[in-house]
PyMOL commands that place a pseudoatom at each C-alpha (Angstrom):
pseudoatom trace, name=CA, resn=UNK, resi=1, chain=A, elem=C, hetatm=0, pos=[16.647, 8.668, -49.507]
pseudoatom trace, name=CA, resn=UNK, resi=2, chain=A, elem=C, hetatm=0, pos=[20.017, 6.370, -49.696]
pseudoatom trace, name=CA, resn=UNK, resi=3, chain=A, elem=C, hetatm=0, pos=[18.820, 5.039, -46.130]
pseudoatom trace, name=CA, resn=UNK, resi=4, chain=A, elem=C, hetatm=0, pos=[14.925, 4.714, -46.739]
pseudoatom trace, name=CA, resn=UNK, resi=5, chain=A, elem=C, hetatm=0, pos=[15.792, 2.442, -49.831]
pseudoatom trace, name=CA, resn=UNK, resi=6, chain=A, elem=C, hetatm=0, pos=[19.122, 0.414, -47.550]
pseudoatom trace, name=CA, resn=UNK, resi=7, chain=A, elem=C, hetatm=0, pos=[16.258, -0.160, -44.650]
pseudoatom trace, name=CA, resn=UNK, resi=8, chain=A, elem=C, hetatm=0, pos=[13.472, -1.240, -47.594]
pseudoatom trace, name=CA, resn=UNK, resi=9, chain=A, elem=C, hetatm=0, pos=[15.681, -3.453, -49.506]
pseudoatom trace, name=CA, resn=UNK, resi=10, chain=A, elem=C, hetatm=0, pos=[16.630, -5.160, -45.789]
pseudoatom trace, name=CA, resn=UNK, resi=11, chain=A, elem=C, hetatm=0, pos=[13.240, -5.757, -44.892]
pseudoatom trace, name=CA, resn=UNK, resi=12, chain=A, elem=C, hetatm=0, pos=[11.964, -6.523, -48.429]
pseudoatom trace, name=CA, resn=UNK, resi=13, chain=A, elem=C, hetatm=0, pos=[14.786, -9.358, -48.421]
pseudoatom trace, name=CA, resn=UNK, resi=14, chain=A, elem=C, hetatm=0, pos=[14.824, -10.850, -45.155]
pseudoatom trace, name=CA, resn=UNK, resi=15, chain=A, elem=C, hetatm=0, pos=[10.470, -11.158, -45.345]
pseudoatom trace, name=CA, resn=UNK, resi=16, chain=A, elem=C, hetatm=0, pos=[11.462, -13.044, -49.241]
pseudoatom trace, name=CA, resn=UNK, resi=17, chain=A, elem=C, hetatm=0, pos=[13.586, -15.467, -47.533]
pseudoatom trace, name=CA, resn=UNK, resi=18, chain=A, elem=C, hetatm=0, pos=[11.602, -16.109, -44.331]
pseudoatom trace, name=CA, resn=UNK, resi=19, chain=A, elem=C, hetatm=0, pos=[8.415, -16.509, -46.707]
pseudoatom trace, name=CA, resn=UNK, resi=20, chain=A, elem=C, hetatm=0, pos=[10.630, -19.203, -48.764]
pseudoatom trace, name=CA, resn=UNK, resi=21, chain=A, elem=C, hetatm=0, pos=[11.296, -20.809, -45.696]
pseudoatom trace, name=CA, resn=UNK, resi=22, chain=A, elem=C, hetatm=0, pos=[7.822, -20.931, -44.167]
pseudoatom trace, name=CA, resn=UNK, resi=23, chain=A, elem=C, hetatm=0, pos=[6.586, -22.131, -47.595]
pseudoatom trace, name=CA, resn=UNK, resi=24, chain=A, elem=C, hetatm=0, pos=[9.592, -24.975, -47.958]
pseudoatom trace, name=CA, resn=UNK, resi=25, chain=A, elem=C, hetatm=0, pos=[8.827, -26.322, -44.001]
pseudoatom trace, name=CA, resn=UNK, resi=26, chain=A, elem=C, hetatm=0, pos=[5.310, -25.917, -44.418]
pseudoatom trace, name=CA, resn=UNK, resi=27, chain=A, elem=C, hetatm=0, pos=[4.962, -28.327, -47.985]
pseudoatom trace, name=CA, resn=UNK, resi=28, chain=A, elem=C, hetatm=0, pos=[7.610, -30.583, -46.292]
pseudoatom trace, name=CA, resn=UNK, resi=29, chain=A, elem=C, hetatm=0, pos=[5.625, -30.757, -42.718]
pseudoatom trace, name=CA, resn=UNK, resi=30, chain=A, elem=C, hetatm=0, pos=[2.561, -31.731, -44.905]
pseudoatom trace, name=CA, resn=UNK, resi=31, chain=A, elem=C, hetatm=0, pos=[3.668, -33.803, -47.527]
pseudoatom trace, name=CA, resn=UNK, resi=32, chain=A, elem=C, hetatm=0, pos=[5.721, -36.219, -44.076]
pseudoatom trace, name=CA, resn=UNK, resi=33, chain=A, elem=C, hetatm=0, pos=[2.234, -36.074, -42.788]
pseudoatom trace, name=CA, resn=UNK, resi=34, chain=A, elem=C, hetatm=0, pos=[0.302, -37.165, -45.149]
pseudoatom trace, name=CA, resn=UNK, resi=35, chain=A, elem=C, hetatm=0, pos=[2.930, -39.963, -46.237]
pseudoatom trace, name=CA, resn=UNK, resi=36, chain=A, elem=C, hetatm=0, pos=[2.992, -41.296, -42.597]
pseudoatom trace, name=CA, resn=UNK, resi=37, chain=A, elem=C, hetatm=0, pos=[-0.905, -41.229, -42.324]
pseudoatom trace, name=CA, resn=UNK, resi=38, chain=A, elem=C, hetatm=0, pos=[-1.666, -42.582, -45.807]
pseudoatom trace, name=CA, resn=UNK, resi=39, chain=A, elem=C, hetatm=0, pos=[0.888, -43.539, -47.142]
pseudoatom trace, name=CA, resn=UNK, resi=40, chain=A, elem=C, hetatm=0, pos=[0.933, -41.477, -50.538]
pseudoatom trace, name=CA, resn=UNK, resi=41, chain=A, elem=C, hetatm=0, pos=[2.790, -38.450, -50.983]
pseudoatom trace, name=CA, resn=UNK, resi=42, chain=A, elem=C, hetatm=0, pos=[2.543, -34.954, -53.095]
pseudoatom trace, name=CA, resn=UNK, resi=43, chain=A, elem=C, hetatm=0, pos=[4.982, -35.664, -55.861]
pseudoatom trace, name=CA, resn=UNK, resi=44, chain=A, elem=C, hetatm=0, pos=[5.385, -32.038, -56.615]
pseudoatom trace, name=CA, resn=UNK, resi=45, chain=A, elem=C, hetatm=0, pos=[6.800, -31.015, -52.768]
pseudoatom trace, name=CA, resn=UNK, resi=46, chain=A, elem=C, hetatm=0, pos=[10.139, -32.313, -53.465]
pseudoatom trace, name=CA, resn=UNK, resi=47, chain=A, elem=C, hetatm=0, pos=[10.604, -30.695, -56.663]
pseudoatom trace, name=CA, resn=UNK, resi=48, chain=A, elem=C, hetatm=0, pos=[9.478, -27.337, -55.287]
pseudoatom trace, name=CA, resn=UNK, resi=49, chain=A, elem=C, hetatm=0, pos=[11.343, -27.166, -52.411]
pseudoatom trace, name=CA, resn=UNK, resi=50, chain=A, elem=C, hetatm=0, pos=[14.411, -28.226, -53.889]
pseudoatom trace, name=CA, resn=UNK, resi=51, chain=A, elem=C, hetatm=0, pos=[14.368, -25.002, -55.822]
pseudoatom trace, name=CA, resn=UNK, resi=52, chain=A, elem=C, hetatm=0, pos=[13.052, -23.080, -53.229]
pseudoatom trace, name=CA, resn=UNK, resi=53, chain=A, elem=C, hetatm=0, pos=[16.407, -23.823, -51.354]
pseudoatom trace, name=CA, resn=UNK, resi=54, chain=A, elem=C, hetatm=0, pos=[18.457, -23.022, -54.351]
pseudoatom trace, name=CA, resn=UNK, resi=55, chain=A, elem=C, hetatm=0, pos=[16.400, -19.078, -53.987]
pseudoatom trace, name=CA, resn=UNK, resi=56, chain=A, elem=C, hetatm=0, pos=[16.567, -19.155, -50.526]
pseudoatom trace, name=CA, resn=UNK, resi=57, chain=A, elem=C, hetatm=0, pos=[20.424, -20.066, -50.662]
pseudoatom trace, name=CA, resn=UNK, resi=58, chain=A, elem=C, hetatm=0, pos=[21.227, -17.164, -53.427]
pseudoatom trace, name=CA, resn=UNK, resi=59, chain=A, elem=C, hetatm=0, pos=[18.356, -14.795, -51.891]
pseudoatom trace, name=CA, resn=UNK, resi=60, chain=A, elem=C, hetatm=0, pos=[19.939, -15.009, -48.287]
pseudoatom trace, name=CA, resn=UNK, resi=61, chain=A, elem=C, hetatm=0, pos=[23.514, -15.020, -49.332]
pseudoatom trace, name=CA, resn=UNK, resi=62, chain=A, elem=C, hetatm=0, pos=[23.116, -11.164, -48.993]
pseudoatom trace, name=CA, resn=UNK, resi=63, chain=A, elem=C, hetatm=0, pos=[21.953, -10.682, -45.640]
pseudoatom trace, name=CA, resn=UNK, resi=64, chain=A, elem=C, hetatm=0, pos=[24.215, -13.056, -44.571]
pseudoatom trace, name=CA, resn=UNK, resi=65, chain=A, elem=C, hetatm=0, pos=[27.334, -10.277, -45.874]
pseudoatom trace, name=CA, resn=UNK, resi=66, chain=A, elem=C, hetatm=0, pos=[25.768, -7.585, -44.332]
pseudoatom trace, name=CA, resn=UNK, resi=67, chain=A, elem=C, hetatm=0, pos=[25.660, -8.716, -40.756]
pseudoatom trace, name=CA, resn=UNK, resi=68, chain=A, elem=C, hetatm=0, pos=[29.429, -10.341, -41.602]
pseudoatom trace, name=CA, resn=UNK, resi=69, chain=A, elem=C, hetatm=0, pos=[28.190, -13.842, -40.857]
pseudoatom trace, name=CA, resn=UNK, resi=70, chain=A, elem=C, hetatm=0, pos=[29.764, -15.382, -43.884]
pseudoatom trace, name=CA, resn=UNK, resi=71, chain=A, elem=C, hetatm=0, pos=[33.461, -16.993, -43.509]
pseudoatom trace, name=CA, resn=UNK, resi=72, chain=A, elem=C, hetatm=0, pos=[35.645, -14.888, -43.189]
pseudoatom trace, name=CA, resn=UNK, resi=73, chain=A, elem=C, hetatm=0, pos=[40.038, -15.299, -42.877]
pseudoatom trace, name=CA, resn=UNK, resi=74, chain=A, elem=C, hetatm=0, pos=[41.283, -12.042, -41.321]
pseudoatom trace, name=CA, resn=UNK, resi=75, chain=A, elem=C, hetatm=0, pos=[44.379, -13.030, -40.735]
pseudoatom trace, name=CA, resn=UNK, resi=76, chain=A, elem=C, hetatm=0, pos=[46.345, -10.203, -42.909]
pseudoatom trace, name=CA, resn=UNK, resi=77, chain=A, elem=C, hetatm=0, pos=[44.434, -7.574, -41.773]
pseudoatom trace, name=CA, resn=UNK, resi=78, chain=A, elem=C, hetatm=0, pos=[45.027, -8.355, -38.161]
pseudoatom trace, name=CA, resn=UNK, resi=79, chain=A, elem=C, hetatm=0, pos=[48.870, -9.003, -39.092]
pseudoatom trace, name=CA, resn=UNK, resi=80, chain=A, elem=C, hetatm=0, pos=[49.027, -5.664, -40.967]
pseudoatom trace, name=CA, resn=UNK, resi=81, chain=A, elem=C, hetatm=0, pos=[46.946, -3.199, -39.207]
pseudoatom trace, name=CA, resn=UNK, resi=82, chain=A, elem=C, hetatm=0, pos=[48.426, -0.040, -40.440]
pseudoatom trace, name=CA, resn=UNK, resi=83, chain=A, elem=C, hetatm=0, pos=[47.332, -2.023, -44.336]
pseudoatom trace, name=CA, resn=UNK, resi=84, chain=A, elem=C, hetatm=0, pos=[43.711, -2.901, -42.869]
pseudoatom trace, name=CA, resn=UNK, resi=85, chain=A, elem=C, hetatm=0, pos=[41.821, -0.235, -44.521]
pseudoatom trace, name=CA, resn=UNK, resi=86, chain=A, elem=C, hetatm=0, pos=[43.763, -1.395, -48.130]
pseudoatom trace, name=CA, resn=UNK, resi=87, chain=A, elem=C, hetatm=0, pos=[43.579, -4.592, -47.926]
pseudoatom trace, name=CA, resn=UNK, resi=88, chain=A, elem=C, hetatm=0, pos=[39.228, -4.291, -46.732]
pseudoatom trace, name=CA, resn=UNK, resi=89, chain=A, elem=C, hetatm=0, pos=[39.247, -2.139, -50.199]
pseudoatom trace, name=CA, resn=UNK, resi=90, chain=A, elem=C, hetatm=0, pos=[40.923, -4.871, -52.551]
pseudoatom trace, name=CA, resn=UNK, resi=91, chain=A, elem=C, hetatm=0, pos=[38.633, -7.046, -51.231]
pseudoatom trace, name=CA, resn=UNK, resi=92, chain=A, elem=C, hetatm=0, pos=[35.397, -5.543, -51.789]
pseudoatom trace, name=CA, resn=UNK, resi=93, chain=A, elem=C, hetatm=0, pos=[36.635, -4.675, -54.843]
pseudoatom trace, name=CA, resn=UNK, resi=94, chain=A, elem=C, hetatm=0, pos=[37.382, -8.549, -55.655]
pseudoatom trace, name=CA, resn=UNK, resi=95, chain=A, elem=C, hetatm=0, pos=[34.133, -8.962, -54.399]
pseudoatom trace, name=CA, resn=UNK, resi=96, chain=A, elem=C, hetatm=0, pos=[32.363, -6.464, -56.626]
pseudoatom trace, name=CA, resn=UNK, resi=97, chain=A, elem=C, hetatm=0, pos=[34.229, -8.024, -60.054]
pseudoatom trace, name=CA, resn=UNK, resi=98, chain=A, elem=C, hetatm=0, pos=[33.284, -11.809, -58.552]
pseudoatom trace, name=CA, resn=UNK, resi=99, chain=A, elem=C, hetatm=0, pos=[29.646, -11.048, -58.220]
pseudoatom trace, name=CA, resn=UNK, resi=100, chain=A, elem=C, hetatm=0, pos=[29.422, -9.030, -61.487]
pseudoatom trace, name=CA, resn=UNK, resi=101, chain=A, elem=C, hetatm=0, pos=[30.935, -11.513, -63.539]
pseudoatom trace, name=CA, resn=UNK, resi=102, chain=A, elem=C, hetatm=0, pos=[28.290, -13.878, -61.294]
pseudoatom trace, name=CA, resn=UNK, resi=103, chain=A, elem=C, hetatm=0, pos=[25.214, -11.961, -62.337]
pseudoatom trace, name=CA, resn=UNK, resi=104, chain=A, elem=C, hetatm=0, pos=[26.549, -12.073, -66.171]
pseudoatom trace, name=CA, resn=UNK, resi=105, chain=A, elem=C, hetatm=0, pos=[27.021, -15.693, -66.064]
pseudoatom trace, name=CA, resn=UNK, resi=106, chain=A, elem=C, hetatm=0, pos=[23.759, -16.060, -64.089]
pseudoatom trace, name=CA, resn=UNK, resi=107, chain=A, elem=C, hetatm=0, pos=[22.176, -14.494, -66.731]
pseudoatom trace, name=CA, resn=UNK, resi=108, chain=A, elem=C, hetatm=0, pos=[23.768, -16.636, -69.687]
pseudoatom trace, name=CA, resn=UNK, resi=109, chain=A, elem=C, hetatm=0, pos=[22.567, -20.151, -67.952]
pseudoatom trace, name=CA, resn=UNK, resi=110, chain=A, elem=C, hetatm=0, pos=[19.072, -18.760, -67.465]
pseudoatom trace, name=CA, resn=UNK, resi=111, chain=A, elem=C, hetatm=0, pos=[19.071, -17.968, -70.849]
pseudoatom trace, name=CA, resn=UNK, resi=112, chain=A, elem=C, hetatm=0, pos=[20.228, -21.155, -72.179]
pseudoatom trace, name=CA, resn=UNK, resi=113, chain=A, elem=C, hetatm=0, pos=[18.287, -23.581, -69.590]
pseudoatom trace, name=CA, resn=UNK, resi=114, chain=A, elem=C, hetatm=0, pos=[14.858, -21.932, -70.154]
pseudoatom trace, name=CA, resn=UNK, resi=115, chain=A, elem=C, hetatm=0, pos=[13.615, -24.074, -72.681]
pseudoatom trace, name=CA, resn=UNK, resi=116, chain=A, elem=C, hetatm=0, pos=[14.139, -26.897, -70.234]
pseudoatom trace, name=CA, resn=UNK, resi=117, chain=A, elem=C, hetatm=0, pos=[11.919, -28.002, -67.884]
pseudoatom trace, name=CA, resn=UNK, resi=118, chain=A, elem=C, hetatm=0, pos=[11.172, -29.782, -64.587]
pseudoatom trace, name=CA, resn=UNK, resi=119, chain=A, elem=C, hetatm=0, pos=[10.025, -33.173, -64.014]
pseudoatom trace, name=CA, resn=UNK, resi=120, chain=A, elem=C, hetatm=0, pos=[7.422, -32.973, -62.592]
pseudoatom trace, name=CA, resn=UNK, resi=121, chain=A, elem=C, hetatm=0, pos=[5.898, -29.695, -62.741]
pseudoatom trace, name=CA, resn=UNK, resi=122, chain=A, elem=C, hetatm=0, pos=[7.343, -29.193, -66.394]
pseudoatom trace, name=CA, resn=UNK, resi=123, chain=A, elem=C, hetatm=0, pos=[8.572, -25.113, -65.141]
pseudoatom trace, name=CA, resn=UNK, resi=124, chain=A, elem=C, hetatm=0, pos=[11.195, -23.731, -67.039]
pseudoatom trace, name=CA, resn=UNK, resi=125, chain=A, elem=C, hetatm=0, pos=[14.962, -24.583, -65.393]
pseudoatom trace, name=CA, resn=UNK, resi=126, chain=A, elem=C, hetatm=0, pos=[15.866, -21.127, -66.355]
pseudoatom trace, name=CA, resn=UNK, resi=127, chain=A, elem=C, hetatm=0, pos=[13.636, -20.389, -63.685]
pseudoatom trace, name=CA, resn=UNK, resi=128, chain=A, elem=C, hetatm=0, pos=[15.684, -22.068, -60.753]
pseudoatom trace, name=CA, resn=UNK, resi=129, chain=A, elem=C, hetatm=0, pos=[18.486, -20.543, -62.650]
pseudoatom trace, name=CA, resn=UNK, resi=130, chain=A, elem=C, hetatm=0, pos=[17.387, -16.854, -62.491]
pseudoatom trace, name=CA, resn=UNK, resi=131, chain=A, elem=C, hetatm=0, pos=[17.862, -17.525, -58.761]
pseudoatom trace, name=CA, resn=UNK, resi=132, chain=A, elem=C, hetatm=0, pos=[21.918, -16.704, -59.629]
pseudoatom trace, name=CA, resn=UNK, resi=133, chain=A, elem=C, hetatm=0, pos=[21.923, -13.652, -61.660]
pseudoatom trace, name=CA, resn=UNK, resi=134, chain=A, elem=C, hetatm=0, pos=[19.440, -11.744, -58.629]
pseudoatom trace, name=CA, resn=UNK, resi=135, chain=A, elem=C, hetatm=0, pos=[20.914, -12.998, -56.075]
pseudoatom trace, name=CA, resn=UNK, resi=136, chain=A, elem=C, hetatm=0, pos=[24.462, -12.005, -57.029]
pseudoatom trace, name=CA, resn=UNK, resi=137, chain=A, elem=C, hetatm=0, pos=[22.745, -8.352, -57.986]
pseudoatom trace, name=CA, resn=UNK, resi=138, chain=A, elem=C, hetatm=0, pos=[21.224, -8.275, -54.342]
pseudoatom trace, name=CA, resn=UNK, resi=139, chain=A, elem=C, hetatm=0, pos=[24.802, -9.030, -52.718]
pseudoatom trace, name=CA, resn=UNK, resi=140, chain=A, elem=C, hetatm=0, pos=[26.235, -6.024, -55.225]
pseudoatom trace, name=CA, resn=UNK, resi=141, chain=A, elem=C, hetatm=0, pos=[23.528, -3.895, -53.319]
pseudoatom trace, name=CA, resn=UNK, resi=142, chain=A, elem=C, hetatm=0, pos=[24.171, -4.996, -49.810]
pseudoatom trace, name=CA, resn=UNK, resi=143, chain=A, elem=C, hetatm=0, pos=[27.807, -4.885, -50.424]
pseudoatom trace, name=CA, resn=UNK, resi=144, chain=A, elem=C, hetatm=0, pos=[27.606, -1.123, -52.101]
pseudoatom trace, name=CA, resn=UNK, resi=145, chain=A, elem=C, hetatm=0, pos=[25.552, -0.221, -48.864]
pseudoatom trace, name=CA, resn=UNK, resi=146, chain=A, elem=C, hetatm=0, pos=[28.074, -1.763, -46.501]
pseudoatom trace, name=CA, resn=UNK, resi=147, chain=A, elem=C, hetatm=0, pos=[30.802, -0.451, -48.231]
pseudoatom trace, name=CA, resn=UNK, resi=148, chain=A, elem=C, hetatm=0, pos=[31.832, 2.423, -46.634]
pseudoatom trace, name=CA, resn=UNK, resi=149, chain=A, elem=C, hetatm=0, pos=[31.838, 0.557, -43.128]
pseudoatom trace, name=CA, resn=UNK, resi=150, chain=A, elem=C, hetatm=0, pos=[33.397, -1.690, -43.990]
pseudoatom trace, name=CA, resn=UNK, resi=151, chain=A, elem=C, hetatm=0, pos=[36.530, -0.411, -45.393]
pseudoatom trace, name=CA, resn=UNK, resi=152, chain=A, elem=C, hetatm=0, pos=[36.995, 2.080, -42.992]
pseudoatom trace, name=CA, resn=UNK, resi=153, chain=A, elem=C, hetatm=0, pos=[36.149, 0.106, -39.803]
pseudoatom trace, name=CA, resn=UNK, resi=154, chain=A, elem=C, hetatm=0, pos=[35.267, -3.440, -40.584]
pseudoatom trace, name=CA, resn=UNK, resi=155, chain=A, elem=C, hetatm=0, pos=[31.869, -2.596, -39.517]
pseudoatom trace, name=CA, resn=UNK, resi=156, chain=A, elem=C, hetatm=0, pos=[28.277, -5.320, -40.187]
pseudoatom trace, name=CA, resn=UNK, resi=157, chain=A, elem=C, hetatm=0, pos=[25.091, -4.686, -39.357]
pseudoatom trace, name=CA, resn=UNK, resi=158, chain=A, elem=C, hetatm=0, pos=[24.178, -5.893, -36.033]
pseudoatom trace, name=CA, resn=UNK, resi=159, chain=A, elem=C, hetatm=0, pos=[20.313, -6.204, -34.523]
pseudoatom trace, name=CA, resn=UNK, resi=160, chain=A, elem=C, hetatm=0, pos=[18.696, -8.728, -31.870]
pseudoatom trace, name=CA, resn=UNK, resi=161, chain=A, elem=C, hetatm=0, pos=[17.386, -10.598, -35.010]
pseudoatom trace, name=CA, resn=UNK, resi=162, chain=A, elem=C, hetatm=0, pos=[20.555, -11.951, -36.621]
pseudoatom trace, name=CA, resn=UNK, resi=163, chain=A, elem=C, hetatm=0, pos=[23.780, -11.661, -34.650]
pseudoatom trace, name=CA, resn=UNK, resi=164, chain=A, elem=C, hetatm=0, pos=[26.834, -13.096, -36.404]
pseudoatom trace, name=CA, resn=UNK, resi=165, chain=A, elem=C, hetatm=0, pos=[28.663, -12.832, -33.269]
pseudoatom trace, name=CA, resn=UNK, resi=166, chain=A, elem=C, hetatm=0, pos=[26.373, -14.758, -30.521]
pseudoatom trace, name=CA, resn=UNK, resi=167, chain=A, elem=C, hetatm=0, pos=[26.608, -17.148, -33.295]
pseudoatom trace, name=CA, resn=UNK, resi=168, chain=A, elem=C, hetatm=0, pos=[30.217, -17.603, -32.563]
pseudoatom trace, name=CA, resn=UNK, resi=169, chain=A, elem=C, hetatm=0, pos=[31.448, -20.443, -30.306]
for i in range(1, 169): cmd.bond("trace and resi %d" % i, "trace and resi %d" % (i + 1))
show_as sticks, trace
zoom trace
């Protein structure tokens, strides 16, 4: 059951940011276009897609962790090898308090933004806002299902799709 939801919430994430992405290159494709050719432009696309990259950014943040291809400085564990497995644990636990205390303070800008709106298509900011508060909850799931790994081992998720390492120079 634990793996069936780790592999759904993978998938379910990764098709929500490649959907934001199609969406984002899609509007900007068409709204280039149609400036070139007539000279006018869709005032909304800019808006939009701004704030589509702030959910993309927050909404992909997690992903990112799990297949270790944020920065990373190793340099302590590598120096203290026979500490590795203490020093992976007061990390993740860092990690856990910094994206809690994310989520909570996520939640208290949405809440005070909402009456705000947008420009131009007059939505509530709180709504670019909630961005923050899920995507800091979906990196406390991806980093409670990579725990384990990753304390004991230093192990990330690795597939032909997304490969932190070939990314590597």
């Amino acid at each position: 059951m634990f793996d069936l939801f780790d592999r759904w919430l993978i998938r379910l994430n990764r098709y929500a940011v490649i959907g934001i992405l199609a969406a984002m290159a899609i509007m900007v494709f068409a709204n280039v276009v149609l400036r070139y050719v007539s000279g006018n432009s869709i005032l909304w696309v800019e808006e939009v897609s701004r704030y589509l990259m702030i959910w993309l950014t927050f909404l992909g943040s997690g992903l990112v962790m799990r297949y270790g291809g944020h920065i990373g400085i190793d340099t302590l564990q590598e120096r203290l090898p026979a500490h590795a497995v203490a020093i992976r644990a007061f990390i993740l636990v860092g990690l856990l308090a910094f994206f809690g205390v994310m989520v909570w303070l996520g939640i208290v800008y949405t809440l005070r933004t909402w009456s705000q709106t947008t420009p131009v298509m007059g939505v509530p900011i709180g709504a670019v806002y909630l961005a923050m508060p899920i995507g800091f909850a979906l990196m406390i799931a991806h980093l409670l299902f990579m725990a384990a790994p990753y304390v004991r081992r230093r192990a990330f998720l690795a597939d032909a799709e997304f490969d932190a390492d070939a990314a590597k120079m």
